[in-house]
C-alpha positions, 0 to 999 in steps of 0.5 A: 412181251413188254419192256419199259425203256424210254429211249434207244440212243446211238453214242460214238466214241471219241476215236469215232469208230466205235458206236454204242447203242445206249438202252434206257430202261425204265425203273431203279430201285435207288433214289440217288438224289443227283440222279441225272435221269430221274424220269427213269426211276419210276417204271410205271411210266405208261409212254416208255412201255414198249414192245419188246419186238420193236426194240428188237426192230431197232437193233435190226436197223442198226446191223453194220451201224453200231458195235455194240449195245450198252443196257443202262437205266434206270437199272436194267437187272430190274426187268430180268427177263426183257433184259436177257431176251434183248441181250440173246437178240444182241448177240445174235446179231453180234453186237457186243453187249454191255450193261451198266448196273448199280449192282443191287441184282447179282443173280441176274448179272450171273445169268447174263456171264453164264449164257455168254450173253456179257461183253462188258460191265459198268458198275456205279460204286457211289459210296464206300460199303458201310451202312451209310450208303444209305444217305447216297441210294436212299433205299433201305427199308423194313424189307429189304435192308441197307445190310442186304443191299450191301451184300447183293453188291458185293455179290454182284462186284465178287461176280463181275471180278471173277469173269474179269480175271478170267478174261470172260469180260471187260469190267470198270467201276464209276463213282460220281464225285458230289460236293457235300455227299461224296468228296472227302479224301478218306471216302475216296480212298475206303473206295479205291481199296475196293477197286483195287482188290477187283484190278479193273479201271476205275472212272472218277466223274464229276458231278453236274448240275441240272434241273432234271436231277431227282432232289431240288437241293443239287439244282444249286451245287456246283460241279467240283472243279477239274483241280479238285478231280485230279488233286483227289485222284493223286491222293488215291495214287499216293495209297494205291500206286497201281490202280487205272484211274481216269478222271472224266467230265 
């Protein structure tokens, strides 16, 4: 079988005891205009076709090195199939295995908790759930519908918080702060209620720039200063006194 992934890269954690494996599938169906790894939106990309024995293979090497794999993108439930055999291989030679999605595929999500092959999720919340999610993912069309994306996602998000509740899983939600786009108090906000329905941590990250992003325009948008972070994090608080909030870099 072959799976578009451009590359398989080892992160530690900062306690250093924790290596992750981070598998960058090829393909997104979003075009997020400040996406930091647009390389990755299109699948097609001939020199990121590999074959999914070798992939495999380097799992094999990596047995007592790493803990855990995380599958991200790109958006890996694109390629359901590659996605599920290299998640069964994971935990076959007990890894803990993780994805991190922007939950546009809900069955595929559900067919990785009901085979046990899911330790632990990530979902990118870009944009409170109403229609002009649209002008953040910029995905919408005749065939499939900003109405119908809206809904796998909650599907997907309705999913991941039930195998949260039942302890199944480990869950967090991660929403980029962006300058222009995403970064008013009352967005922020109509966000953290969603979070808090769900009750699992939530990641509010700041946006960096980079000539690698998808759209020339946020080449020259400045990341949002750690005071503004903290200062729309303490608003979410005074709303939502509970929530698990971090403010990352």
């Amino acid at each position: 079988m072959e799976v578009y992934i451009r590359d398989v890269v080892p992160f530690t954690a900062e306690d250093e005891k924790n290596i992750c494996l981070y598998v960058f599938f090829s393909g997104c169906d979003f075009n997020c205009g400040f996406c930091n790894t647009a390389d990755l939106i299109k699948k097609s990309t001939i020199e990121h076709c590999k074959d999914i024995r070798d992939v495999k293979k380097i799992f094999d090497n990596n047995r007592g090195i790493v803990n855990s794999i995380l599958f991200t993108g790109g958006e890996p439930c694109l390629q359901k199939a590659a996605l599920l055999e290299l998640a069964q291989y994971c935990k076959q030679l007990g890894f803990q295995v993780g994805i991190h999605t922007n939950g546009s595929k809900p069955t595929v999500v559900k067919n990785l908790i009901e085979q046990k092959l899911l330790d632990f999720a990530i979902v990118d919340l870009k944009y409170p759930l109403s229609e002009e999610y649209d002008k953040v993912i910029r995905a919408g069309n005749f065939f499939f519908p900003i109405k119908t994306i809206l809904e796998e996602i909650q599907k997907t998000l309705t999913i991941l918080q039930e195998a949260f509740e039942n302890k199944m899983i480990k869950l967090e939600i991660k929403t980029t702060i962006v300058p222009g786009l995403i970064y008013k108090k009352e967005q922020v906000i109509a966000i953290a209620a969603i979070v808090e329905k769900i009750g699992c941590p939530w990641i509010l990250q700041r946006f960096h720039n980079d000539t690698k992003l998808l759209e020339k325009k946020y080449h020259a948008i400045l990341s949002p200063s750690m005071l503004f972070m903290f200062e729309l994090r303490d608003a979410v608080l005074k709303e939502y006194p509970q929530l698990k909030i971090e403010v990352h870099e």
